[in-house]
N, C-alpha and C positions, 0 to 999 in steps of 0.2 A: 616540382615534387609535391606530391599532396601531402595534406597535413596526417598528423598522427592519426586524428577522429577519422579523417574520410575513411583511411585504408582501412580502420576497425569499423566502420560504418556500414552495414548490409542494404541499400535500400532499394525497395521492394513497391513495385504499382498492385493495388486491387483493385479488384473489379470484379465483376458478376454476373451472371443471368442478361449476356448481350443477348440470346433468343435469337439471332441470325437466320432469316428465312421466315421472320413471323410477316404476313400479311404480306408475303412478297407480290402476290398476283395485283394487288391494290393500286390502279393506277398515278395516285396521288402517295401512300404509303409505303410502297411495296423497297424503296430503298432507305428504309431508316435504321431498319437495324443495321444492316455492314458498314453504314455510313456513323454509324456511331462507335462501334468497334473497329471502325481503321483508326477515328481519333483518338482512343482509348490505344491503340498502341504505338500513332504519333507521340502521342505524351509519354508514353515509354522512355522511344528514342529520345526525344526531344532531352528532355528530366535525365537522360544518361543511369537510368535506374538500372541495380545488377540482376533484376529478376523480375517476372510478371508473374502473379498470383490469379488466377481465375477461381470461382468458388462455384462452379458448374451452371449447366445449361448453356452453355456458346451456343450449341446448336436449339432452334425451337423444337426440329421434329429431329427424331433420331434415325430417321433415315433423311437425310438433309437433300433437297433438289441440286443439280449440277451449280446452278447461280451460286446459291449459299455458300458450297463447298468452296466455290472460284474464290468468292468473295475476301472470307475469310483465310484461304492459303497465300491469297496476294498480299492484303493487309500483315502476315507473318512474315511472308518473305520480303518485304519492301521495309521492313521498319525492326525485324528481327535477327536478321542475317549479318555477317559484314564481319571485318579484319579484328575488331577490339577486340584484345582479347576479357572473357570471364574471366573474372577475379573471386570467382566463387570455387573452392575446392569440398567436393563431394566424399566425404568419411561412411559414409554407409556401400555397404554392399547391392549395388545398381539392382542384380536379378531380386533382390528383396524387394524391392520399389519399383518396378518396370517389369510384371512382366512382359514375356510378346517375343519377336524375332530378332530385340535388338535391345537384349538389356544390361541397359547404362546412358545416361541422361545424355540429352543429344548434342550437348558443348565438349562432351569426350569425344564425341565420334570423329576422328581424323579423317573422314571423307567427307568434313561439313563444317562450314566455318560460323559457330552461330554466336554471336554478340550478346546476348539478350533472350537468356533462356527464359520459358512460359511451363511453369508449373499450372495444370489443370485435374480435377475432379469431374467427374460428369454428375450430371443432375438428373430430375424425375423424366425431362425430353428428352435430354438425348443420352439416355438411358442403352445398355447392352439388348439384344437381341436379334431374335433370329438363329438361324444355321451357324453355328461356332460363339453364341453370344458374342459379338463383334457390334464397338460401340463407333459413332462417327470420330472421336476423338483417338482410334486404334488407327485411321485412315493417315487423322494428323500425326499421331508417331512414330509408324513405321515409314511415313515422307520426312521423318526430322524434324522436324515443327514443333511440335509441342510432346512435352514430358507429363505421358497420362497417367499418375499416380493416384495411390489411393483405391482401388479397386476392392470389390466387395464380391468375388467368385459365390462363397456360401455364405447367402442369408440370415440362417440361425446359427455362424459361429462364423464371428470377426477378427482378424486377428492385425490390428492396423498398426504398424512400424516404420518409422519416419524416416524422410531422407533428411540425413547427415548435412548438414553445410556450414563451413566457415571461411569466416574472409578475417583476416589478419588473427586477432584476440578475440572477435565474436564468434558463436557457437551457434548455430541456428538447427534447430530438430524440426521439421516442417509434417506435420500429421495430416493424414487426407481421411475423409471420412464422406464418400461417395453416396447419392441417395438408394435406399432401399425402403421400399413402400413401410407409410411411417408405423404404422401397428405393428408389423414385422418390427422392425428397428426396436420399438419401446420394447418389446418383446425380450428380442434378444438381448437389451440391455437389464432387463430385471432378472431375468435369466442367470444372469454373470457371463455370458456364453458373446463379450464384446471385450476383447482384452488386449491393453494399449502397452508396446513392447517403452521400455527406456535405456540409453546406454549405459553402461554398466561402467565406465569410463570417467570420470571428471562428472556424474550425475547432475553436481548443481550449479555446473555454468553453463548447461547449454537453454537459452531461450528459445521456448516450447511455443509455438502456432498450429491451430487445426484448423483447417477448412471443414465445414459441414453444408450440407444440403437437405435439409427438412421441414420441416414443420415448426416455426419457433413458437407458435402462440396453439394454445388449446380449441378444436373446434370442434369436437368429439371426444369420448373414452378416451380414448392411447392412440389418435391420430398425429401424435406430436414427440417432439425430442424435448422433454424437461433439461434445463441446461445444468442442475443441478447430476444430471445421469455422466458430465463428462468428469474427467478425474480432472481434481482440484491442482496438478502443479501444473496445468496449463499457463501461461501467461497472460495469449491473445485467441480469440476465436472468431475466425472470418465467417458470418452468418449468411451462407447464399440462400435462395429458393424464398424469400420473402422481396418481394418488391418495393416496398418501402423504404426508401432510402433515410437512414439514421446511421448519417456516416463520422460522427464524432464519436469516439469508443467512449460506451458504457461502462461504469466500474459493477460489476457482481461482488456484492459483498459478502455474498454465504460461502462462495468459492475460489474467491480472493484472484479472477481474473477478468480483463477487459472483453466484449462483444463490439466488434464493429459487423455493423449491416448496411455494405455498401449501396445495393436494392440492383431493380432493373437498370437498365441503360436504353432501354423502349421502355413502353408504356402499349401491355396487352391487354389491358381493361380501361374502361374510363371509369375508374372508381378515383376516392380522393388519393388515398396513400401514394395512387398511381403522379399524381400531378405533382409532388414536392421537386424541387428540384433535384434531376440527377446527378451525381458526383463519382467520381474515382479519389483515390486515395494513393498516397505515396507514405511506406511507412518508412521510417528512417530507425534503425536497431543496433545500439551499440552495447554490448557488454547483455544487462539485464533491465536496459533502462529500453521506452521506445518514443517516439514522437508519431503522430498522423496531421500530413496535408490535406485536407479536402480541395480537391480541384474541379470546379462546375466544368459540366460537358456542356460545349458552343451548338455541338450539330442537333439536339434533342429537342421534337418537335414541341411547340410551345403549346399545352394542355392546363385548360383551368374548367374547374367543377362548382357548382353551388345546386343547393338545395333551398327548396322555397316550398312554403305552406299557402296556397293559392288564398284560401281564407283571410289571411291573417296579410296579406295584402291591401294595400290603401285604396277603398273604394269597391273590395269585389265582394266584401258580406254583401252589400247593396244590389250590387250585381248579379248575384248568384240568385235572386227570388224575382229576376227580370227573366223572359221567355225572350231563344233567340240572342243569348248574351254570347255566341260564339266568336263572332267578331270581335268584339271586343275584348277575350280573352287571350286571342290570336296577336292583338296586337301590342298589349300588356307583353306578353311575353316575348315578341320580338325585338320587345324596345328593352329587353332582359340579354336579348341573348346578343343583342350588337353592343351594348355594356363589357359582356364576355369575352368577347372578338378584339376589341380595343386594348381590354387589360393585359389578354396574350399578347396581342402586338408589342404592347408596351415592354411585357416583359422579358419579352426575346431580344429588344434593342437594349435594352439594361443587363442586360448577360451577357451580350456581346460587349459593350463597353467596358464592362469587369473584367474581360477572360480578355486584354490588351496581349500580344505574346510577343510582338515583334512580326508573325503573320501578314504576310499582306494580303492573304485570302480576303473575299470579302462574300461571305454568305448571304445568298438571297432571302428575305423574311420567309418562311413558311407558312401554310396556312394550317392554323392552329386546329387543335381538337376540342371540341367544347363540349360539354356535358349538364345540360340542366335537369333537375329532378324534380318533381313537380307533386307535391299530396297535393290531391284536389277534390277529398273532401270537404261537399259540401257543409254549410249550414243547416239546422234543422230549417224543412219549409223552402230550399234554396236547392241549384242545382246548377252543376255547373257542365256547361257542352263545350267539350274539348277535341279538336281536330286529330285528327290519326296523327302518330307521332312520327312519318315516314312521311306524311305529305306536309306536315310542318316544316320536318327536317330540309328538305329540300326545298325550302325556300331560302336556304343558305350555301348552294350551290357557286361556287367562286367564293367563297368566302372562308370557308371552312373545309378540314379534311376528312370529316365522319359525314357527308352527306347525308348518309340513312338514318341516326342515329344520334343527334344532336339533342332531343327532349326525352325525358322517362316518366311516363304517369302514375302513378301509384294512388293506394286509398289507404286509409287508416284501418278501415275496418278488418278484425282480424278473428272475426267467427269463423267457426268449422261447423262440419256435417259427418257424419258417421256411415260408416260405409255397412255392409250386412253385418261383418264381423267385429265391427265393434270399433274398427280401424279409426283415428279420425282424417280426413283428407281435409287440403285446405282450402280454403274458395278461388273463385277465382284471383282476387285482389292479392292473395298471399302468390298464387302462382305468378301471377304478374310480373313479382318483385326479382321470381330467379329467372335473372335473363346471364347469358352466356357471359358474362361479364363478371359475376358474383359467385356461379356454384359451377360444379364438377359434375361431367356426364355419372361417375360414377353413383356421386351423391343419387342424382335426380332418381336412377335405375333403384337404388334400395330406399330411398321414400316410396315410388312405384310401387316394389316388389313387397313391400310392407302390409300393403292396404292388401295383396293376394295371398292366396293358398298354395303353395307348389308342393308337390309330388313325387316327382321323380327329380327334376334338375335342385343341386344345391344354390341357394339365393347368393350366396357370397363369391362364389366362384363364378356366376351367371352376372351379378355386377365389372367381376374383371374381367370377364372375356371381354361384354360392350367396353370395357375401358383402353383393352388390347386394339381392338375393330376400334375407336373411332378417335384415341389421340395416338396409336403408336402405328394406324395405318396397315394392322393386321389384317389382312384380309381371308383369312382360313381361323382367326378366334375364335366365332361364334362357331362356325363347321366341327371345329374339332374338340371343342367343349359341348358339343349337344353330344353326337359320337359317342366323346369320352364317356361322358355322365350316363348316358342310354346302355353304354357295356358294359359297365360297373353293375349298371342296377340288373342289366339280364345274366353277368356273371353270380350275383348276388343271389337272386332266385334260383337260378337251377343249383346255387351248393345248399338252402337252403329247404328247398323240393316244395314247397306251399304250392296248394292247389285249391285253397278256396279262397273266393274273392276279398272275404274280410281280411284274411291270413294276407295276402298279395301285398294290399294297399299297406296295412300295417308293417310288413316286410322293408315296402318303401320308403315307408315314411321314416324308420330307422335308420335303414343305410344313408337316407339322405339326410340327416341327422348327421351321423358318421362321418359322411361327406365332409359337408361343415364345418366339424368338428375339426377335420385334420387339415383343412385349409385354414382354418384361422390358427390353430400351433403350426403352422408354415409346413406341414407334412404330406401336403395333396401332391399325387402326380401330378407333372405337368407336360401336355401334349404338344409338345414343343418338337419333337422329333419328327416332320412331315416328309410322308412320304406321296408321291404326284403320281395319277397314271402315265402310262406312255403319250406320247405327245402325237396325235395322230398325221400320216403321211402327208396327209393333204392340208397340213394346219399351216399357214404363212404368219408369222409370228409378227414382219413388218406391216402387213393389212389387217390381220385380228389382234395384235399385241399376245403380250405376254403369255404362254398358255399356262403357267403357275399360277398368273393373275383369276384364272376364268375359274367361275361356278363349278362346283364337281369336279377338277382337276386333282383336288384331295382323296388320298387314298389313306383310310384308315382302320382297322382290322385289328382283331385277337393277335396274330401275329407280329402286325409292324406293333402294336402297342407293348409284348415283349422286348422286341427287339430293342424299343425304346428305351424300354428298363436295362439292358444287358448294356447296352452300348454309352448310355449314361453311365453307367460304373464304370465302365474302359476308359471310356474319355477322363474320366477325371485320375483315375491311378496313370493314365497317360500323359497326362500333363504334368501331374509330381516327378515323374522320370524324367521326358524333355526336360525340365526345367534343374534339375541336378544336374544330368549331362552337359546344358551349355554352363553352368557353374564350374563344373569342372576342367573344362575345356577352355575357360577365362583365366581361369584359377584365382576366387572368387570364390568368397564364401567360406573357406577354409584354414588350415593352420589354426592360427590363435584362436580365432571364432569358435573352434572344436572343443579348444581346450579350457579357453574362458567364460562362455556364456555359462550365463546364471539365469535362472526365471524362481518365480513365485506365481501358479494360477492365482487368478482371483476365487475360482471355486472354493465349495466348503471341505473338509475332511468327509463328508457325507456325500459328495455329490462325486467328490476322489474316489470313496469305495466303490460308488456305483457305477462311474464311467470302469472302472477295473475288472467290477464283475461281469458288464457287458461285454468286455474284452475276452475273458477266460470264454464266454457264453459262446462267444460266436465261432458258427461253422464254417467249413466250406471254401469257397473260392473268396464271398465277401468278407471273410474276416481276414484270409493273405493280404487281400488287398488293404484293410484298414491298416492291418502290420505293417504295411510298405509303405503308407502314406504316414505314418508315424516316423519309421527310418528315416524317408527322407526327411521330416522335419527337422531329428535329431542332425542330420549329417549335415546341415548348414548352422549349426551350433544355435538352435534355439529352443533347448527344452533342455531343464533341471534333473539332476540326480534322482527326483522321485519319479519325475516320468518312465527314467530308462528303468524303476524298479515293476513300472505298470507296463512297461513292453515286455517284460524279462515273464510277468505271468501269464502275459498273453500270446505266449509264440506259440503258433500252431503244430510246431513239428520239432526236433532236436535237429534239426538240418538247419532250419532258419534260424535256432537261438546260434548254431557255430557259424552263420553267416551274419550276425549280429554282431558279435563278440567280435569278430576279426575284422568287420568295418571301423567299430571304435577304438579298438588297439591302433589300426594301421593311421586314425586320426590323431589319436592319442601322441603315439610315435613322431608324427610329424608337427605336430604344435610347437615344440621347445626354438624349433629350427626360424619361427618368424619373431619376430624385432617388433615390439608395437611405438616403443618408445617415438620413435625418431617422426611418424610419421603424426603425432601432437604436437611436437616441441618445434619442428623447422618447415616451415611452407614458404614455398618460391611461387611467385603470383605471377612469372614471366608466360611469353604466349607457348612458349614449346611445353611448358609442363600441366599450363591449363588444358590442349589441346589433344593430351595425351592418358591414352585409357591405362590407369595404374593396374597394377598385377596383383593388388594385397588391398581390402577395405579394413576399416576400424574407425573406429570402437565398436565394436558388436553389441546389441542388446540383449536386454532380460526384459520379462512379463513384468505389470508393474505389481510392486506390493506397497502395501501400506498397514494400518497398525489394524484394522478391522483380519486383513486377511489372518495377519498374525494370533490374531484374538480365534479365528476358524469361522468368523460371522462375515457373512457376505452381504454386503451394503447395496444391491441393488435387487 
């Protein structure tokens, strides 16, 4: 029999950003990410843990190749499946937390026996998009695999609600907070328009975890998630999307909760952060207390970095005012970088000695990644001649796993020059520095776009397309944002009728202003609705591929760009519907939920009257639909007395306000009739009742409040 602790014990593997499918094509690299993620869920099984926490990015690309996909479904089913039963009972209502074709976490589902359920978040890769925003993690759980929570549908209004878990006396609220481009995010969070629900139930014994995927550190304006933005009764906060592994939790003391940042599980840069050792984490949570194991990963290729000021070398000021000193520089550095190669070696057999498991694997050494960096500024009067860094590099062929890319040269020198407009660009030496390793295509495109004049296209929205086209593998991005942007501005001119050429340019230069504008408040259309020409008769798809792939296959028009907008409003008032219906149809979500739920926005009294009188304001078919997508809110019990007083002013018609009334009467009505009691006070952990999808969820939530909202001042 286990002990008291175990059974009130929750414990929990982290882990993060495995990147699966990075460098696959690599003949020496191409298996290390799956190979590190199958031992990350060895140690799962292994460790007998009741849950895996992933904190986004599993996948690299978010359209993952067939390998990747293999990879990582075998690794789930070979170490995640099986007779044991979960000892975790689910108190939250599933379609809150799941939506999709199959919501309720996949240890309920009685067609699926899974041992060892994987909560996951996606990240900035493998990210939604596409036709139905369908993310690779929607793949993994509608096959049962993994429980993809956490989901961020609209951008500038979050509404993030935790799945419920307890295992004996512990309480576990588990918060997902999936990536959304980080200026956006900062946005929505200062906004108030990010509002984290809590149960209304036993409020202060349940121990609070979010996973997030952002930006932890400042690298720009509002590129980043201040950690101060999350609400303070957090306990723990899983920091994915930073590679850096800083895997013993941090105490915050302005916010009185712990940060652990587990980091990658590869190594996609050869920067230092990248080389710490990587670790996973086993948390252990009993009551309100928690413990964290750091557990080194065996399979993780061994990567060591140093940096060196060539100068400042024994022997090479001297060296440097000699003509012809290449050689001798060449071999300085080689007797540096077999230094490098050693200590990897060294340190791969001293990792393996530590991580003893009882394994009788026995891992072959790999060959390491090394990374030297090289200032090679000169002395005054002195100069140094330095061999191309790719024919250096390969002079460590058999030896190492980055062949091309083993030295980095750099200068000191960090003058600019001034472009006509005043711009300053950097020199060479500063470009040098950003190599694929350090900066973001998108970066690179608005330093570009900085030094020029545009016109017609907006600069910001011409940065995300290239970012669409060349990490999400977009191939109609650039297509359908030149399009876009080109009809916008010839819709623009004919309603404003200019017919002289000053008039025109100035014309443009506004709207694209405008432009801008409403992409950086997250307001820009997005051409995401593609429509293809016909595919012609004689086109063989298996000898020319793809014909969606090919140039000019995009069809985009006044027309489709309507439609886009029409059917974007449908799909979304259609998905609030599907997704009542299977609520309904579960029975799920209601009863008590109706009758109990309480909220408090975060919003101000000001921002209450103004969303109210947008409501009275609006016409037409788009304000039905707002009306409906408010009902359904109401009709899964999450929205307060003041809200139904801001639906009550904005019904379009006396038809709709006596279809309102008679929805919450007939709710009303049936509340008294559920029992919440019983289903706090007694849990049976046997396998027939863990394996079985219940009929009634609770504790329901409410919005969080706290004493600023109550004051009417809004703290972000």
């Amino acid at each position: 029999m286990p002990s008291t602790s175990d059974s009130d014990t929750i414990k929990i593997l982290v882990s993060s950003d495995s990147h699966v499918g990075y460098n696959e094509r690599d003949p020496l690299r191409g298996d290390d990410s799956w190979e590190t993620f199958q031992e990350v869920m060895e140690i799962a099984k292994e460790r007998d843990v009741d849950m895996v926490l992933l904190a986004g990015d599993l996948f690299h690309d978010n359209v993952p190749s067939r390998k990747a996909l293999y990879q990582v479904m075998r690794a789930l089913r070979m170490n995640c499946l099986g007779d044991k039963p979960c000892e975790l009972e689910i108190l939250s209502d599933g379609s809150e937390n799941f939506a999709g074709a199959f919501p309720h976490a996949n240890y309920e589902d009685q067609d699926i026996n899974v041992a060892i359920p994987v909560f996951s978040i996606h990240g900035n890769h493998d990210d939604p998009s596409g036709e139905g925003s369908y993310a690779a993690l929607d793949l993994l759980s509608v096959s049962g695999l993994v429980n993809y929570y956490g989901k961020t549908p609209e951008s500038d209004k979050i509404n993030v609600k935790p799945v419920l878990l307890q295992k004996g006396h512990t309480k576990l609220a588990l918060y997902g907070l999936s990536n959304v481009r980080d200026e956006r995010m900062h946005r929505t969070f200062r906004q108030g328009d990010v509002k984290f629900f809590r149960p209304n139930v036993q409020k202060d014994d349940w121990f609070n975890i979010v996973s997030v995927h952002q930006n932890r550190y400042k690298h720009t304006g509002t590129d980043y998630l201040p950690q101060n933005f999350l609400p303070d009764f957090m306990d723990l906060v899983i920091w994915g999307h930073e590679h850096e592994c800083l895997i013993d939790p941090q105490m915050d003391y302005e916010m009185g909760f712990h940060v652990v940042q587990p980091g990658s599980t590869v190594a996609t840069s050869l920067i230092a952060g990248e080389a710490a050792q990587k670790h996973a984490s086993i948390l252990r949570i009993t009551g309100h207390d928690f413990e964290s194991e750091a557990i080194p990963l065996r399979t993780v290729r061994p990567f060591v970095t140093r940096d060196i000021v060539l100068q400042d070398e024994p022997g090479m000021k001297k060296l440097a005012k000699r003509e012809n000193n290449r050689s001798d520089i060449v071999c300085h550095l080689e007797s540096i970088v077999e230094q490098m190669i050693e200590g990897a070696n060294s340190q791969w057999l001293a990792n393996q000695q530590s991580n003893e498991s009882g394994s009788d694997t026995q891992l072959e050494t790999p060959l390491p990644l090394i990374r030297l960096r090289v200032e090679y500024s000169a002395p005054e009067g002195g100069k140094f001649d330095c061999e191309n860094p790719q024919r250096f590099s390969r002079r460590f062929a058999g030896k190492v796993a980055n062949v091309n890319d083993v030295v980095q040269f750099h200068r000191k020198k960090t003058a600019t020059r001034r472009a006509k407009d005043g711009a300053e660009i950097a020199e060479e030496q500063i470009l040098s520095k950003m190599t694929i390793d350090s900066i973001k295509v998108e970066k690179l495109v608005r330093e570009y776009l900085n030094t020029q004049s545009l016109t017609i296209l907006p600069q910001n929205s011409f940065g995300d397309a290239v970012t669409q086209f060349v990490d999400k593998d977009d191939k109609h991005a650039m297509e359908a944002f030149v399009e876009g942007s080109l009809g916008d501005q010839v819709k623009h001119l004919l309603s404003t009728g200019e017919a002289d050429e000053a008039d025109i340019k100035e014309a443009l230069d506004k709207n694209r202003a405008h432009l801008e504008e409403l992409f950086a408040g997250g307001n820009s259309k997005k051409y995401t609705k593609r429509k293809f020409k016909p595919k012609p008769d004689t086109w063989d798809s298996d000898m020319d591929g793809d014909w969606e792939d090919q140039p000019g296959a995009l069809q985009l028009s006044d027309n489709d760009e309507q439609a886009s907008d029409d059917d974007g409003v449908g799909s979304n008032a259609g998905s609030v519907s599907t997704r009542t219906t299977t609520t309904r149809g579960r029975g799920r979500g209601r009863g008590r939920g109706a009758a109990n739920a309480s909220g408090t926005t975060r919003a101000t009294a000001a921002a209450r009257g103004s969303s109210a009188r947008k409501d009275s304001g609006a016409t037409g078919r788009k304000s039905k639909k707002k009306v409906a997508d408010e009902l359904d809110d109401d009709d899964v019990g999450m929205v307060d007395g003041a809200d139904e007083e801001e639906h009550a002013v904005s019904q379009p018609s006396a038809t709709a306000g006596r279809q309102v009334s008679s929805s919450r009467s007939t709710s009303s009505r049936q509340a008294p009739t559920r029992a919440a009691a019983p289903r706090q006070s007694k849990l049976n952990f046997s396998q027939t009742n863990t394996q079985q999808r219940p009929t009634s969820k609770g504790p329901f939530l409410q919005e969080l409040v706290n004493d600023n909202d109550a004051a009417g001042v809004n703290p972000y």
